[in-house]
ZADO-1210 file (C-alpha; in nm, 4 decimals, padded with zeros to 6 digits):
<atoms>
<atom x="-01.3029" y="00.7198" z="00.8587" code="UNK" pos="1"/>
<atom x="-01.4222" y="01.0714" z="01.0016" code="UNK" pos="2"/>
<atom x="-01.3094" y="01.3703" z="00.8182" code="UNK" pos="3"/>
<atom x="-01.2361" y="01.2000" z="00.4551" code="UNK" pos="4"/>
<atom x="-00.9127" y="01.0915" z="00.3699" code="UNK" pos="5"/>
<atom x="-00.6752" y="01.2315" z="00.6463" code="UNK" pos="6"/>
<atom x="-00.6925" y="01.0457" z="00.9751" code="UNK" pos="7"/>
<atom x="-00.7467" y="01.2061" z="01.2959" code="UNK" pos="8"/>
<atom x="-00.5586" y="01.1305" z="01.6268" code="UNK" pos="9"/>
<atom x="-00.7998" y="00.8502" z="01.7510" code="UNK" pos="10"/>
<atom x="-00.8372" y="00.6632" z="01.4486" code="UNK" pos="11"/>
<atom x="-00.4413" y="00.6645" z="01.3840" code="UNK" pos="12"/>
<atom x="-00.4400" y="00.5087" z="01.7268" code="UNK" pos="13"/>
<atom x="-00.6905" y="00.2692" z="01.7081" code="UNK" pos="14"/>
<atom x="-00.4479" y="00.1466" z="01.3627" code="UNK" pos="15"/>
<atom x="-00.1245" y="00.1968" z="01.5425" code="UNK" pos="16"/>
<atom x="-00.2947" y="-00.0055" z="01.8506" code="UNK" pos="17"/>
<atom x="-00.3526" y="-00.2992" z="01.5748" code="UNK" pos="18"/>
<atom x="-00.0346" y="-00.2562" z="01.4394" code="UNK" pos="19"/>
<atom x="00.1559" y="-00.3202" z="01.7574" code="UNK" pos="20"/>
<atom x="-00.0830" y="-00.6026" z="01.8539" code="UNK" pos="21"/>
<atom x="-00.0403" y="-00.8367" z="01.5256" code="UNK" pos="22"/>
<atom x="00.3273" y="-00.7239" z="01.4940" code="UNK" pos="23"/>
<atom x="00.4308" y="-00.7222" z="01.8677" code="UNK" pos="24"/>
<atom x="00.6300" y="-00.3963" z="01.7345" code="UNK" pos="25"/>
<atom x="00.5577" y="-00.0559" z="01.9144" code="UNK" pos="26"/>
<atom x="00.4527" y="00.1943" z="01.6634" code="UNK" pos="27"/>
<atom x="00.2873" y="00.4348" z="01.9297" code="UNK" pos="28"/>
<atom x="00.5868" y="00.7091" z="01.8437" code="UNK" pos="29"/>
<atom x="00.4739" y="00.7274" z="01.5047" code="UNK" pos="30"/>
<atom x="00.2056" y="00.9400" z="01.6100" code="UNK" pos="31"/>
<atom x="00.3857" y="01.2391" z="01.6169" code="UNK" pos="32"/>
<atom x="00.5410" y="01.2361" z="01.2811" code="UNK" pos="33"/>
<atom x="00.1895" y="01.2458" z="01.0046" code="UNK" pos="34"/>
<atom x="00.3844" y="01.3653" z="00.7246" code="UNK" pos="35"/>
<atom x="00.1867" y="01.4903" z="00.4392" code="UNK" pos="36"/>
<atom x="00.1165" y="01.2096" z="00.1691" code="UNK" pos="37"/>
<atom x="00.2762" y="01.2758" z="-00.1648" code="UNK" pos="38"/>
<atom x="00.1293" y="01.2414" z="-00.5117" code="UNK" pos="39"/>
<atom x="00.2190" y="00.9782" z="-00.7201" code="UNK" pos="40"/>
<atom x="00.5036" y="01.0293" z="-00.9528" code="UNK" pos="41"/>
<atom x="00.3320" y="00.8696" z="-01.2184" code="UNK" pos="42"/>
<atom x="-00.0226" y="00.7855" z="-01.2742" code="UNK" pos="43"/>
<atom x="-00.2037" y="00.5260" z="-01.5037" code="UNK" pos="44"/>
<atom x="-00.3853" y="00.6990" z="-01.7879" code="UNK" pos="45"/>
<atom x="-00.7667" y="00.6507" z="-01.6963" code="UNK" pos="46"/>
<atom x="-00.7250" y="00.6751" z="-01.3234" code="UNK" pos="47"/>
<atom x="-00.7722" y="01.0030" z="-01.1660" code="UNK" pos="48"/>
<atom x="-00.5012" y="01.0078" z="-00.9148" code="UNK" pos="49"/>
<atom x="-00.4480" y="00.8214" z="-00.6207" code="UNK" pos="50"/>
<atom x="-00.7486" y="00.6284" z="-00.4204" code="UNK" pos="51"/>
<atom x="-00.8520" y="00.6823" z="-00.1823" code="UNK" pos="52"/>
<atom x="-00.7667" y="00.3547" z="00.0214" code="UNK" pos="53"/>
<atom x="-00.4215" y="00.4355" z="-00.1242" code="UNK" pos="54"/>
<atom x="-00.3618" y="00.7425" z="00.0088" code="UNK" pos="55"/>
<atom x="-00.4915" y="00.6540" z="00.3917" code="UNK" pos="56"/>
<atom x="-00.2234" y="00.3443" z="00.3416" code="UNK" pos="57"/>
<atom x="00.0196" y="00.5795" z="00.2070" code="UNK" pos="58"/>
<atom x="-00.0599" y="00.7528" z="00.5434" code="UNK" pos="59"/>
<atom x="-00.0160" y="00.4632" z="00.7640" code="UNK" pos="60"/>
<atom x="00.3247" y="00.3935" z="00.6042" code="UNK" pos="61"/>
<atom x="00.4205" y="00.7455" z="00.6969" code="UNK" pos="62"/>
<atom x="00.2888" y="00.7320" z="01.0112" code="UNK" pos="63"/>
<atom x="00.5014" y="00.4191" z="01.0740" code="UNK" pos="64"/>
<atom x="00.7955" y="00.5691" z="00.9766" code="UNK" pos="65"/>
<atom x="00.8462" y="00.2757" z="00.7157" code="UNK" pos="66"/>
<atom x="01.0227" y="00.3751" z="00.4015" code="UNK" pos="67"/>
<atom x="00.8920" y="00.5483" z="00.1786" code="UNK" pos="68"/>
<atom x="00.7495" y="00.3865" z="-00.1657" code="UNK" pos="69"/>
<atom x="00.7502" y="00.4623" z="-00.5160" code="UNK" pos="70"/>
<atom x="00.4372" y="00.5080" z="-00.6353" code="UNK" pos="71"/>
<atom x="00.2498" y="00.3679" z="-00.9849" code="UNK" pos="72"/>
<atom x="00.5701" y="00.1916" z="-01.0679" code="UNK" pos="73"/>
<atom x="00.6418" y="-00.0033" z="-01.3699" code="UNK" pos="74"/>
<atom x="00.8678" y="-00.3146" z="-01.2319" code="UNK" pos="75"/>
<atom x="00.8039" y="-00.4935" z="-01.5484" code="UNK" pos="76"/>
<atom x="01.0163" y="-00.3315" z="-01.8363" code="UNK" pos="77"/>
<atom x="00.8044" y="-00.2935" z="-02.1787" code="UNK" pos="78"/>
<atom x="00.4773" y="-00.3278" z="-01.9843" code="UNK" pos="79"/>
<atom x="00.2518" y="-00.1172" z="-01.8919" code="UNK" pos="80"/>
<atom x="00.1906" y="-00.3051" z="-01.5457" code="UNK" pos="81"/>
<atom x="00.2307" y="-00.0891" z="-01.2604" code="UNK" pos="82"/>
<atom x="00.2796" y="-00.1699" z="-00.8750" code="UNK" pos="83"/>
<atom x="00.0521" y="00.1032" z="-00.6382" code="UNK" pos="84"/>
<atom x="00.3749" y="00.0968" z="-00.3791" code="UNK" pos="85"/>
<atom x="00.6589" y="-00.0173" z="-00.4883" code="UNK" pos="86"/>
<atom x="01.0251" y="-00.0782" z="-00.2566" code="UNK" pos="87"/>
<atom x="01.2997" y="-00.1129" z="-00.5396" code="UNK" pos="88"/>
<atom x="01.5724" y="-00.2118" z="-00.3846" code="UNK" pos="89"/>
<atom x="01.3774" y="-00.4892" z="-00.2100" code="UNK" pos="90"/>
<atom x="01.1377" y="-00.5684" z="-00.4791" code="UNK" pos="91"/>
<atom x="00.8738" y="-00.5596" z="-00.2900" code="UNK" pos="92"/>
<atom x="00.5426" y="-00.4321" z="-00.3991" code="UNK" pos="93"/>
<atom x="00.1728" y="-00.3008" z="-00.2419" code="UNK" pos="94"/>
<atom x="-00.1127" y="-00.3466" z="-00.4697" code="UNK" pos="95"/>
<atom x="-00.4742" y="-00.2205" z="-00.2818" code="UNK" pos="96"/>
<atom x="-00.7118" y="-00.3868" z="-00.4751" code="UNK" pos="97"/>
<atom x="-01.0501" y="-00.2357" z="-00.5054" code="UNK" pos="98"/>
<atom x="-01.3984" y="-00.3420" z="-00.6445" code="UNK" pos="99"/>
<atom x="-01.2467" y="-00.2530" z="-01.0062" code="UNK" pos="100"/>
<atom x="-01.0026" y="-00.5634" z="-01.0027" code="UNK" pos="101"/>
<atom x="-01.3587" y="-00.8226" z="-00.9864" code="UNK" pos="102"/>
<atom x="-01.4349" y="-00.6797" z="-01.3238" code="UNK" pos="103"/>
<atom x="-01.3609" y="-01.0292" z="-01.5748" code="UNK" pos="104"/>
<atom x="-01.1392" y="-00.8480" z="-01.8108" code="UNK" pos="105"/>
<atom x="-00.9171" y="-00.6853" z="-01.5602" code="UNK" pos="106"/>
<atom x="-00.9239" y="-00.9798" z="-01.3223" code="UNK" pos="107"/>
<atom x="-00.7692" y="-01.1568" z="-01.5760" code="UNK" pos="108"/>
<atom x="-00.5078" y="-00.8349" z="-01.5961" code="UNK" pos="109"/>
<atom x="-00.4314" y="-00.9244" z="-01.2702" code="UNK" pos="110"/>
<atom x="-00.3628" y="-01.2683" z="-01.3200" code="UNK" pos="111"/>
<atom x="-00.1020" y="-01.1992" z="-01.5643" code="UNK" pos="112"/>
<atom x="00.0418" y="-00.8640" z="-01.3637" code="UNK" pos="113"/>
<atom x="00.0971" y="-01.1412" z="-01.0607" code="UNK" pos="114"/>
<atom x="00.2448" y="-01.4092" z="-01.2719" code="UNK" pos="115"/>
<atom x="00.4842" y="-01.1454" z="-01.4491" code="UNK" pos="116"/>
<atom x="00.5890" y="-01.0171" z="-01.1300" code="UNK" pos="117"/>
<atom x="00.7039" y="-01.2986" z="-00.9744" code="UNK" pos="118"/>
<atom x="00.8719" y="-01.3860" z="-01.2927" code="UNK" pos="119"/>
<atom x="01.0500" y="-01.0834" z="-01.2303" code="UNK" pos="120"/>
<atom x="01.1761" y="-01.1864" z="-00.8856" code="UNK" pos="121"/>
<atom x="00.9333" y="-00.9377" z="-00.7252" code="UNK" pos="122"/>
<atom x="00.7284" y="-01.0432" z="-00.3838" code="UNK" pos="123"/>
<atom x="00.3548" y="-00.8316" z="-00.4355" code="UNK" pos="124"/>
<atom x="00.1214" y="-00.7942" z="-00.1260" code="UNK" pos="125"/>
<atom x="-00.2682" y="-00.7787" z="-00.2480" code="UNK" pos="126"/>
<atom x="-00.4358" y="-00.6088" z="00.0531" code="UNK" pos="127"/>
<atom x="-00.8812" y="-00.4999" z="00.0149" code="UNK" pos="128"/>
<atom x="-00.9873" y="-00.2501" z="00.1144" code="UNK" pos="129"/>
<atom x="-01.1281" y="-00.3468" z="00.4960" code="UNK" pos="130"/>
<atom x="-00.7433" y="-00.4455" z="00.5253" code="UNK" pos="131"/>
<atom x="-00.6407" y="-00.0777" z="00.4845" code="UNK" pos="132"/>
<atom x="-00.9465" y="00.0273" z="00.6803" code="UNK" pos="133"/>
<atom x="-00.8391" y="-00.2173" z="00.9430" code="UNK" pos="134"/>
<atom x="-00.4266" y="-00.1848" z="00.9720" code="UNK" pos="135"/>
<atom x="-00.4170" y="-00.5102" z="00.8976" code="UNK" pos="136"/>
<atom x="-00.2551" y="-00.4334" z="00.5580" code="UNK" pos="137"/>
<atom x="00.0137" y="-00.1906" z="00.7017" code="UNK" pos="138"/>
<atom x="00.1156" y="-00.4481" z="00.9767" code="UNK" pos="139"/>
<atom x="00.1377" y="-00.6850" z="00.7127" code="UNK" pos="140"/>
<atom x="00.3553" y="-00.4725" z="00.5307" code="UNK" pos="141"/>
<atom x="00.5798" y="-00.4137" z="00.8197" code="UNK" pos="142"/>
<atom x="00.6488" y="-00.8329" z="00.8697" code="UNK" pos="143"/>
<atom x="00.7348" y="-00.7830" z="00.4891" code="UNK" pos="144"/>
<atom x="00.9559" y="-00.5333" z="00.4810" code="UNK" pos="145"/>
<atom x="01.1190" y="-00.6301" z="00.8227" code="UNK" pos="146"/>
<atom x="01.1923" y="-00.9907" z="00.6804" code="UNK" pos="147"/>
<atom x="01.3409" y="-00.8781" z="00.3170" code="UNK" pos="148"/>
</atoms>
């Protein structure tokens, strides 16, 4: 990704060109919008902010013109478990897992954030980074959100 975190015309279009080929949707008019990408509202204690692999999906969402997210929500009540994008009234959640997650201890975090969200009646996409990188992740997130 040239230029850091933002996207510039030609990558967004090389995304939005992925998009509309695994989705079969036409996403090319969500070029024009590139609204800015908002901080989270809340953010786990010993993170630093956002990601950034969160912040270019948080772009692509935008770009799409797909609703927008909560971010670093806490769908589980009296746990500190939270979801990186998060579509409350469909219970739908976006977790971008990075190298962090393949440490043992929090690995088996993860196992347990999964189980309790289901639990909870809430449907969790795990996307990697090279999914994000790739679009892959946001036209995944599109079939999700289209079929809920």
């Amino acid at each position: 990704m040239a230029g850091g975190l933002r996207l510039n015309e030609q990558e967004a279009a090389a995304i939005i060109a992925r998009i509309n080929k695994v989705t079969g949707r036409d996403a090319s008019r969500a070029l024009s919008v590139a609204r800015a990408i908002e901080e989270p509202k809340r953010k786990r204690a010993p993170k630093r902010g956002p990601s950034e692999l969160e912040l270019l999906l948080a772009q692509q969402i935008s770009l799409l013109e797909l609703p927008a997210p909560e971010r670093e929500w806490k769908a589980i009540p009296g746990r500190d478990f939270r979801l990186d994008f998060a579509w409350i009234d469909r219970k739908i959640g976006l977790e971008v897992q990075g190298m962090v997650h393949r440490i043992k201890g929090r690995f088996k975090n993860d196992i347990e954030k999964r189980a309790l969200h289901l639990l909870h009646g809430w449907r969790v996409l795990e996307v990697s980074g090279a999914e994000v990188r790739s679009g892959r992740a946001a036209a995944w997130l599109v079939t999700l959100l289209e079929g809920a």
